[in-house]
N, CA, C and O atoms as a DFTB+ gen file, in Angstrom:
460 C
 N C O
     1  1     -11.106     -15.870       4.791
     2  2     -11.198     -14.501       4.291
     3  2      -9.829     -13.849       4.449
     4  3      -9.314     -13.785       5.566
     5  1      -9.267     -13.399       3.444
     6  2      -8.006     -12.459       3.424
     7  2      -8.346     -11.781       3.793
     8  3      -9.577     -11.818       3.775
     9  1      -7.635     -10.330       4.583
    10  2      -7.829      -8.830       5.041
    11  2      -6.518      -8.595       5.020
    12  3      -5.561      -9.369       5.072
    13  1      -6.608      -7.080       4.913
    14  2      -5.235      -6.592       4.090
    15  2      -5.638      -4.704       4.031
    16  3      -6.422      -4.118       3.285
    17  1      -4.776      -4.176       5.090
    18  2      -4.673      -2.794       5.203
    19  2      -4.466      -2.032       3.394
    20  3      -5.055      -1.099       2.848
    21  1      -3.309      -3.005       2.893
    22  2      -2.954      -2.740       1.713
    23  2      -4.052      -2.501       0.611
    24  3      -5.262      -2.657       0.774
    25  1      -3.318      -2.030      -0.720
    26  2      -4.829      -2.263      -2.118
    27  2      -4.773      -3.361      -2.138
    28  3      -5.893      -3.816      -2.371
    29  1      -3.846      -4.317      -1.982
    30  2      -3.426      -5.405      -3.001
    31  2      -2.719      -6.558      -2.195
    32  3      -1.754      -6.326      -1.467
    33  1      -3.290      -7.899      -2.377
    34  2      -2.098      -8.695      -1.710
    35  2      -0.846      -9.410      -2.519
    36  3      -1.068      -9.977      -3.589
    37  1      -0.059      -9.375      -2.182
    38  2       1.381     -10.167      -3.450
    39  2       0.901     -11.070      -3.659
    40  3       1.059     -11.366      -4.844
    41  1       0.157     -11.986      -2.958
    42  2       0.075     -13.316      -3.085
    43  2      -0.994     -13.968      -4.116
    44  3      -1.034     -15.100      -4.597
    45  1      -1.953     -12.705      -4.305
    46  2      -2.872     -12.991      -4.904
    47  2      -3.759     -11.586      -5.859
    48  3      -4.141     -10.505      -5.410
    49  1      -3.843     -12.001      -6.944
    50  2      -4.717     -10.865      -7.745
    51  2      -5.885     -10.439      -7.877
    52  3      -6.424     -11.286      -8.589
    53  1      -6.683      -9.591      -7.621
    54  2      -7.825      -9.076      -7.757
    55  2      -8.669      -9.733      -8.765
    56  3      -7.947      -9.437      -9.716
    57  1      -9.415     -10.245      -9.185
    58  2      -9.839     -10.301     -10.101
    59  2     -11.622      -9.979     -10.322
    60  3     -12.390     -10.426     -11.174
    61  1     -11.874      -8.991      -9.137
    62  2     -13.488      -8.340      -9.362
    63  2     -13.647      -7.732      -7.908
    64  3     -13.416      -8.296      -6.839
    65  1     -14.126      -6.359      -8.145
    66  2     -14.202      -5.584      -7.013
    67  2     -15.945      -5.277      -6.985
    68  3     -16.733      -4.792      -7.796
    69  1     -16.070      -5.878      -5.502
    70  2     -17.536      -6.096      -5.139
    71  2     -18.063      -5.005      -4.293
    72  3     -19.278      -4.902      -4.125
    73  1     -17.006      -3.970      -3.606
    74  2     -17.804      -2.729      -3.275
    75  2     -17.505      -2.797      -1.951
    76  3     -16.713      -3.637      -1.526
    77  1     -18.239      -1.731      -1.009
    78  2     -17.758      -1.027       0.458
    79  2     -18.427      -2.227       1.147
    80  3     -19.379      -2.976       0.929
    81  1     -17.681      -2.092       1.883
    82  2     -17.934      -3.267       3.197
    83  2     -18.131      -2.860       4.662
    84  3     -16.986      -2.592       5.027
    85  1     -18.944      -2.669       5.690
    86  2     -18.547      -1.914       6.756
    87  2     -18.840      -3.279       7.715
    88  3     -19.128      -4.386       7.259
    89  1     -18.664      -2.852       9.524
    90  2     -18.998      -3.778      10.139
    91  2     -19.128      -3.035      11.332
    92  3     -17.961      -3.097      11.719
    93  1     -19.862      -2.224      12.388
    94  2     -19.808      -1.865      13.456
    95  2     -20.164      -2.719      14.702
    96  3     -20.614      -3.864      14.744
    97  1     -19.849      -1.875      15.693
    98  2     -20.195      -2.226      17.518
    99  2     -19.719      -1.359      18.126
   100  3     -18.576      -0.901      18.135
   101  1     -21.178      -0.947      19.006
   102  2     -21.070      -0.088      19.767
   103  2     -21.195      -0.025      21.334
   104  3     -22.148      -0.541      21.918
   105  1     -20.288       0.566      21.910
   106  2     -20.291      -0.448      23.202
   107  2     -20.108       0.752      24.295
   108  3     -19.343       1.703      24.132
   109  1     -20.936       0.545      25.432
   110  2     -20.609       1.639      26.603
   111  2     -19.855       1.417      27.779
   112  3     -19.484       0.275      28.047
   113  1     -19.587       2.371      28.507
   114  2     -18.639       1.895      29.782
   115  2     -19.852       1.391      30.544
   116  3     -21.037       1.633      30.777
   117  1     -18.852       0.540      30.796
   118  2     -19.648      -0.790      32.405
   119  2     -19.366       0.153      33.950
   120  3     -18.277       0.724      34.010
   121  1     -20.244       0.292      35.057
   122  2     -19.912       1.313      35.962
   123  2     -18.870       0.409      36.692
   124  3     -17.731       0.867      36.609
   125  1     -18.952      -0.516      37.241
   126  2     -17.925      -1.404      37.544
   127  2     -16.633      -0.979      37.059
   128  3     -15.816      -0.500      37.846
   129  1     -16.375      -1.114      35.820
   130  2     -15.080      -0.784      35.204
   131  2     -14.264       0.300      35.409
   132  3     -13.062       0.565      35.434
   133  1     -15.576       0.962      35.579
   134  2     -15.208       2.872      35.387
   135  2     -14.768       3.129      36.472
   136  3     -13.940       4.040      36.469
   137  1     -15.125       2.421      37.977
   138  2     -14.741       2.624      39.089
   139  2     -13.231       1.949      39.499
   140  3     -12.334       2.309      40.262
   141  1     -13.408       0.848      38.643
   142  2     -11.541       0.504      38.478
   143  2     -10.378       0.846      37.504
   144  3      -9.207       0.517      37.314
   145  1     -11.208       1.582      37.049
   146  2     -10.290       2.116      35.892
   147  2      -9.994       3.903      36.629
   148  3      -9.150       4.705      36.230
   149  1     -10.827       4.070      37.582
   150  2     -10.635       5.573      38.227
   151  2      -9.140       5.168      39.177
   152  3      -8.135       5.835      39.421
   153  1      -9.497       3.943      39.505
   154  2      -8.510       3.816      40.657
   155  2      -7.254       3.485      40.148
   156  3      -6.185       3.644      40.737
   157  1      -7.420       3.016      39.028
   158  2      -6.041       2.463      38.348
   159  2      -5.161       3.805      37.738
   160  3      -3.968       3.820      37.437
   161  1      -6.324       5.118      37.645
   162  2      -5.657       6.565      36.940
   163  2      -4.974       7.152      37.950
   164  3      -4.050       7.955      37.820
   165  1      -5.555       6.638      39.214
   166  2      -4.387       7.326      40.046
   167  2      -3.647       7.108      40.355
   168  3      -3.117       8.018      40.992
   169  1      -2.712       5.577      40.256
   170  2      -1.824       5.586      40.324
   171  2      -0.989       4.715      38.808
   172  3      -0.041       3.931      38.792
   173  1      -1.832       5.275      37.676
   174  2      -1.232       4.796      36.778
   175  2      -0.901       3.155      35.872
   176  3      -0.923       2.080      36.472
   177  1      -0.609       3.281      34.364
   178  2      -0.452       2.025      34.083
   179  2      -1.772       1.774      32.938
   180  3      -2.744       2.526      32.865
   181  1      -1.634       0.970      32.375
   182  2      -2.817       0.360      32.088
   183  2      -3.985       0.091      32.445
   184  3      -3.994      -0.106      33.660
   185  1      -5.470      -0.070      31.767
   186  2      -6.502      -0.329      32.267
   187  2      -7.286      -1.463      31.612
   188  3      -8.258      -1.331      30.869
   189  1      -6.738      -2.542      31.987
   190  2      -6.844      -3.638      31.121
   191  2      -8.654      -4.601      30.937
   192  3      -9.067      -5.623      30.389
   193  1      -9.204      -3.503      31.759
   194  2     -10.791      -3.831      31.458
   195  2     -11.274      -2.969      30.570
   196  3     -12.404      -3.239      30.163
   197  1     -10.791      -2.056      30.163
   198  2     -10.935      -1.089      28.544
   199  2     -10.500      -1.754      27.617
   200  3     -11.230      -2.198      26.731
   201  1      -8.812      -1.992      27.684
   202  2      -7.996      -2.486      26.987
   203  2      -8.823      -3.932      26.340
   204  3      -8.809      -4.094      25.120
   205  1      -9.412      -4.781      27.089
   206  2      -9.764      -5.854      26.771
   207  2     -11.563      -5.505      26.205
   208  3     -11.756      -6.218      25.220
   209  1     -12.539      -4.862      26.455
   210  2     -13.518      -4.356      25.750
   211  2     -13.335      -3.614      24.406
   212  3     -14.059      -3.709      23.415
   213  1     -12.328      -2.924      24.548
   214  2     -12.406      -2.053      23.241
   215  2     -11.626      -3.186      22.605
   216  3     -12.120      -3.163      21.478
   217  1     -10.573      -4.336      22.586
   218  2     -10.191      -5.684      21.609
   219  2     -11.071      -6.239      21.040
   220  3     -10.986      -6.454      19.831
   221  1     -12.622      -6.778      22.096
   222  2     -13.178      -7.281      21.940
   223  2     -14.549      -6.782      20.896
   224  3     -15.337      -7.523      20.309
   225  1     -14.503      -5.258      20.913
   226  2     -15.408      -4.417      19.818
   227  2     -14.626      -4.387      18.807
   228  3     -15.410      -4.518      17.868
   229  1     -13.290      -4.277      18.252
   230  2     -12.935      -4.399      17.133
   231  2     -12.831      -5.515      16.566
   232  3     -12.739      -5.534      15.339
   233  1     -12.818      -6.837      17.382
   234  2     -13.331      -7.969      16.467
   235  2     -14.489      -8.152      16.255
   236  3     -14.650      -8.719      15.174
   237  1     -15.686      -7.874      16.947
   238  2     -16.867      -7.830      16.406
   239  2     -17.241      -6.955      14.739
   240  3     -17.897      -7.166      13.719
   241  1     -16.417      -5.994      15.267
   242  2     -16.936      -5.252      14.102
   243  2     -16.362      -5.808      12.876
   244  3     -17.046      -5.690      11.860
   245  1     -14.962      -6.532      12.769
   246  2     -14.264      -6.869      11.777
   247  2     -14.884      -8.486      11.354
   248  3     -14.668      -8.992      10.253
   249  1     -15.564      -9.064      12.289
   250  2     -16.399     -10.187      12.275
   251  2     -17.521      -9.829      10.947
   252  3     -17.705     -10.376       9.859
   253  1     -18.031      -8.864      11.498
   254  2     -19.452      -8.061      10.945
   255  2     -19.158      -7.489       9.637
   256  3     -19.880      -7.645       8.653
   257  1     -18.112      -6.844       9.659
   258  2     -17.760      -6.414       7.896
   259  2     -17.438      -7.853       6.719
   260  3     -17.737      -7.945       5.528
   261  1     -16.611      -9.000       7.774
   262  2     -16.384     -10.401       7.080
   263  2     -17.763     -10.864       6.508
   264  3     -17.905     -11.140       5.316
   265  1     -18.882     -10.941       7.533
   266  2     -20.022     -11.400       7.135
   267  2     -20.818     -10.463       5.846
   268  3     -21.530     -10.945       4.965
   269  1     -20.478      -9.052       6.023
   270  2     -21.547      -8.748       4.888
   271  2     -20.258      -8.844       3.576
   272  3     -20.760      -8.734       2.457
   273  1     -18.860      -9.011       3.573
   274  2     -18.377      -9.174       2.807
   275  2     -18.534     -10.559       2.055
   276  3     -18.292     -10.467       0.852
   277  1     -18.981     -12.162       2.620
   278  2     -19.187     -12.985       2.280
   279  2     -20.593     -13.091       1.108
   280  3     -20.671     -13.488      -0.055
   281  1     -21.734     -12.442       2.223
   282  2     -22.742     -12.212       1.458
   283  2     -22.814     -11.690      -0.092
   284  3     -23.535     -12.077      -1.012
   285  1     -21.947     -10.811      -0.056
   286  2     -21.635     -10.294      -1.727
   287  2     -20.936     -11.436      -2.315
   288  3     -20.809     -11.289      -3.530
   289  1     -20.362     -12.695      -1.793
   290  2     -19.575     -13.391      -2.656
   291  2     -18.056     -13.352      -2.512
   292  3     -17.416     -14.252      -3.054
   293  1     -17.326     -12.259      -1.736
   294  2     -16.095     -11.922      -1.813
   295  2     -15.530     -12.966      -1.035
   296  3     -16.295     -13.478      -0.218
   297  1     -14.001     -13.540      -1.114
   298  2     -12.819     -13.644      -0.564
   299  2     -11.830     -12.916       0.160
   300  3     -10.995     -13.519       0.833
   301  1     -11.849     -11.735       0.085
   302  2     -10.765     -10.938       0.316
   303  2     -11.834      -9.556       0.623
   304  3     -12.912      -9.099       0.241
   305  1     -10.487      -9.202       1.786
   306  2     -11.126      -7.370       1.545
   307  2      -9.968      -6.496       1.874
   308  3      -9.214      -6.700       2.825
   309  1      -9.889      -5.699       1.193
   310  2      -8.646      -4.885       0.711
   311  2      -9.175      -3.306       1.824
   312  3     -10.030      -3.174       2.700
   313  1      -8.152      -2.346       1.205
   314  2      -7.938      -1.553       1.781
   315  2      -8.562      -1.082       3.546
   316  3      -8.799       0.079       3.878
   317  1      -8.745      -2.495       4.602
   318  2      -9.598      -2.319       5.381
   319  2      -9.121      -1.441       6.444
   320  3      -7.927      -1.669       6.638
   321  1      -9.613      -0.453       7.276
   322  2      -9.457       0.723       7.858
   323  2     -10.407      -0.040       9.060
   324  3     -11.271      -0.906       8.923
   325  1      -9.954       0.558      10.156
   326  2     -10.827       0.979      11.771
   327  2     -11.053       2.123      12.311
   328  3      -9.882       2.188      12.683
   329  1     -11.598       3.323      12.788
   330  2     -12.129       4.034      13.163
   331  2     -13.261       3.951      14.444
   332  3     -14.345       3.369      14.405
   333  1     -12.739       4.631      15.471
   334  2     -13.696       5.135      16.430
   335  2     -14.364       6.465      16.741
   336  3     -13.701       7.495      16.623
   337  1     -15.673       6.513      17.142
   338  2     -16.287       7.559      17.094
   339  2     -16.884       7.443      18.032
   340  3     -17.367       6.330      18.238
   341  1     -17.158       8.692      19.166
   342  2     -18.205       9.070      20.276
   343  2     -19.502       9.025      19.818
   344  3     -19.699       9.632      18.766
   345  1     -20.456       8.457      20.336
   346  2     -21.911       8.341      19.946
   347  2     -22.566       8.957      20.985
   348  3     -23.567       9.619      20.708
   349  1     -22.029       8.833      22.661
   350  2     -23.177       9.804      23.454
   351  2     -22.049      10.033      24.768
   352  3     -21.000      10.580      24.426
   353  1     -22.111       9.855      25.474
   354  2     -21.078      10.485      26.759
   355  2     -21.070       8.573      27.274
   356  3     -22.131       7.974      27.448
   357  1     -20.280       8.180      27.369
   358  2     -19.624       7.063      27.884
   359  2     -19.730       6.116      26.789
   360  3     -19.565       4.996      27.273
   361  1     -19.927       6.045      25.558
   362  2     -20.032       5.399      24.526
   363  2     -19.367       5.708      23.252
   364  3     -19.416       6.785      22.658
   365  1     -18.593       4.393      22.817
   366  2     -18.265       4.524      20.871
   367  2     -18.834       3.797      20.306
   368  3     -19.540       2.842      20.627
   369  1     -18.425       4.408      19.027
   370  2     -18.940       2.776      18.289
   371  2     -17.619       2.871      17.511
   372  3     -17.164       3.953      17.143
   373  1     -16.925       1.495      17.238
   374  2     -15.701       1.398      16.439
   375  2     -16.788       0.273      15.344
   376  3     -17.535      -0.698      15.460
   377  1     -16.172       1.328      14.144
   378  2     -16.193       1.122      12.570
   379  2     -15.021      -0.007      11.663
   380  3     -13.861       0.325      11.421
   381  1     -15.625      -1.350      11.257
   382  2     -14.589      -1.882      10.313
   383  2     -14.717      -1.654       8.703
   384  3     -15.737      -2.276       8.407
   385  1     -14.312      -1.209       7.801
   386  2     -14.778      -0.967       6.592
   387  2     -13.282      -1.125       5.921
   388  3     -12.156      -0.914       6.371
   389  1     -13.735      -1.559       4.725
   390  2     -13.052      -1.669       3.590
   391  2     -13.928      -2.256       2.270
   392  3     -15.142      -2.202       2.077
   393  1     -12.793      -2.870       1.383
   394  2     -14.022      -3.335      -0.084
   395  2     -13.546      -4.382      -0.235
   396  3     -12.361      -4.685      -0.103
   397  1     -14.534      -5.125      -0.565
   398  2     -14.705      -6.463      -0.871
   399  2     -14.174      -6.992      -2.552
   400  3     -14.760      -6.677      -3.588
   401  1     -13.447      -7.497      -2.497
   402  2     -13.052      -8.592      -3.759
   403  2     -12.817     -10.169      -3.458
   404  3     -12.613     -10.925      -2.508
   405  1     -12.990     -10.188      -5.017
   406  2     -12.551     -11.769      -5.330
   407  2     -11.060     -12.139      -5.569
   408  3     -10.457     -11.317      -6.258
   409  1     -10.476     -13.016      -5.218
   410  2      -9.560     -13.082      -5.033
   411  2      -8.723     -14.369      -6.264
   412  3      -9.357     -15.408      -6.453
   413  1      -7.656     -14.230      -6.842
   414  2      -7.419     -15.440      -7.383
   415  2      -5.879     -15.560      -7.047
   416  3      -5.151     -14.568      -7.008
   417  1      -5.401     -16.948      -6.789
   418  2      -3.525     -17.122      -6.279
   419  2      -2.605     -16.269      -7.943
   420  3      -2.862     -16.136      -9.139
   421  1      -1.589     -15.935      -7.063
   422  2      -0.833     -14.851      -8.652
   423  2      -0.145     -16.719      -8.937
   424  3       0.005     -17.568      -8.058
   425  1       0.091     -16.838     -10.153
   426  2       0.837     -17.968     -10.924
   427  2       2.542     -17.154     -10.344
   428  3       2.860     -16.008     -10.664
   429  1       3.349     -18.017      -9.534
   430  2       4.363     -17.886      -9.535
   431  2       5.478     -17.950     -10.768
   432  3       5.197     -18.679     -11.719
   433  1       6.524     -17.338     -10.785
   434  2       7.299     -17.340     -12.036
   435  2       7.236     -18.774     -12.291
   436  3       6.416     -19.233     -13.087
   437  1       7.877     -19.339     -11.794
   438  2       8.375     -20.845     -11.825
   439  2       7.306     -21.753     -12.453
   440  3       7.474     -22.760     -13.142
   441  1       5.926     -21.037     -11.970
   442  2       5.144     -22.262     -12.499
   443  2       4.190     -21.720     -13.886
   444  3       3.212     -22.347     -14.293
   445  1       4.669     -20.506     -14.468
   446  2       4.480     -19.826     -15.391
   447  2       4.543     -20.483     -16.648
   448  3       4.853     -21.658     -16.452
   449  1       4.352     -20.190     -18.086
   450  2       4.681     -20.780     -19.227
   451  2       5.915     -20.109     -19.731
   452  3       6.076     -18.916     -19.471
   453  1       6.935     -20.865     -20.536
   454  2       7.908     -20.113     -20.413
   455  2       8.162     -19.018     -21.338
   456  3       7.475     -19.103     -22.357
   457  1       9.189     -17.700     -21.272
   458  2       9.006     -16.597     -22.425
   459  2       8.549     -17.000     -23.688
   460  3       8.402     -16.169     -24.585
């Protein structure tokens, strides 16, 4: 599966746009964490048991948009965006969305027919 912040990849041309794609996960703080992540605020730095949960929710979700993007048939998904949102007091849910197309390789000059 291609993914691509962009409309468009150089490498390859659109050739049928299959529609919105999303993929969520929503995930809460662990109390464990929260208690090392208090201790780590006081004296600063990173909190690499967030850092590594919230990695691990944006590949789910980008997992989850791949899968319903397959289901339609697509190769590729273009303009794809991430977004997080508060859902209740110690919880997000991070959003993968973009749109699904088909994808075909662009014919390089070289291997073009000639003028």
């Amino acid at each position: 599966m291609q993914i691509t912040t962009q409309d468009e990849l150089a490498e390859h041309e659109i050739v049928e746009t299959l529609g919105l794609v999303r993929g969520n996960a929503v995930r809460t703080r662990h109390l464990g964490k929260d208690i090392l992540a208090v201790l780590r605020a006081l004296i600063g730095g990173e909190v690499p048991e967030y850092t590594k949960m919230l990695a691990e929710s944006r590949e789910q979700a980008i997992d989850r948009m791949c899968v319903q993007a397959r289901s339609l048939g697509a190769d590729g998904i273009v303009a794809m965006r991430l977004t997080t949102a508060p859902v209740m007091q110690g919880a997000a849910e991070i959003l993968a969305y973009g749109t699904a197309v088909r994808l075909r390789p662009r014919r390089s000059p070289a291997s073009g027919s000639a003028p």
